[in-house]
C-alpha positions as CSV (number, residue, x, y, z in Angstrom):
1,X,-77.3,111.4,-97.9
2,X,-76.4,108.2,-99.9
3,X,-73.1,108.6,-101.8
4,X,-73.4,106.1,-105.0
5,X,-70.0,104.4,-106.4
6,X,-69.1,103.7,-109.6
7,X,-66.2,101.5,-109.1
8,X,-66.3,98.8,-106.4
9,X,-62.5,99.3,-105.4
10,X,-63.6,103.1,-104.5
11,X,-66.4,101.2,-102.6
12,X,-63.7,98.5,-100.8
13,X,-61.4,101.1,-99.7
14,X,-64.1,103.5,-98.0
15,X,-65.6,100.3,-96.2
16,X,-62.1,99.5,-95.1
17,X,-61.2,103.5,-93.3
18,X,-64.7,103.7,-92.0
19,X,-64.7,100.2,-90.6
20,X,-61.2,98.8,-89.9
21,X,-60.9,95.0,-89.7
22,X,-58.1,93.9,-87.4
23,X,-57.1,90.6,-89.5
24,X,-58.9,89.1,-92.4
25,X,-59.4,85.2,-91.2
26,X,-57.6,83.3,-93.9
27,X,-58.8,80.2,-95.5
28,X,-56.1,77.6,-95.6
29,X,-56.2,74.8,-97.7
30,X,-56.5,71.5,-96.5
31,X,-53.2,70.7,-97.8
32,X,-51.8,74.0,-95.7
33,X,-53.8,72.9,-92.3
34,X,-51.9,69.5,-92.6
35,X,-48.3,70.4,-93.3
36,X,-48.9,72.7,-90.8
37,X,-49.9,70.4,-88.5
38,X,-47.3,67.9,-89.5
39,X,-44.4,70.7,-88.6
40,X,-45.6,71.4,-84.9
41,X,-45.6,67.7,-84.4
42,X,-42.1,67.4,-85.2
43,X,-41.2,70.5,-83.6
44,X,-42.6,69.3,-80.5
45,X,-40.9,65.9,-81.2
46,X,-37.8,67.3,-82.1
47,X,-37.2,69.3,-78.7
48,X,-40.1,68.9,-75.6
49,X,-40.8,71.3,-73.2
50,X,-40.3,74.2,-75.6
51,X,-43.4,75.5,-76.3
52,X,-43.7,78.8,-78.6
């Protein structure tokens, strides 16, 4: 039997019990990806050997 819903958040939220997703992959800006980037580089400037 095919339930039919009106309202695509009803829709979203029955998706989401029946089939869990363990982590939605996020899209990072470019921008994000570099000051990212930027901060492990000084991190690992600032003190080497520590790794997280």
């Amino acid at each position: 039997m095919t339930t039919h819903y009106l309202d695509y958040r009803t829709a979203q939220v029955e998706l989401e019990t029946r089939y869990p997703q363990r982590r939605r992959p996020r899209r990072d800006s470019s921008l994000e990806i570099m000051r990212r980037t930027l901060a492990r580089i000084s991190r690992e400037e600032n003190n080497p050997g520590r790794t997280r």
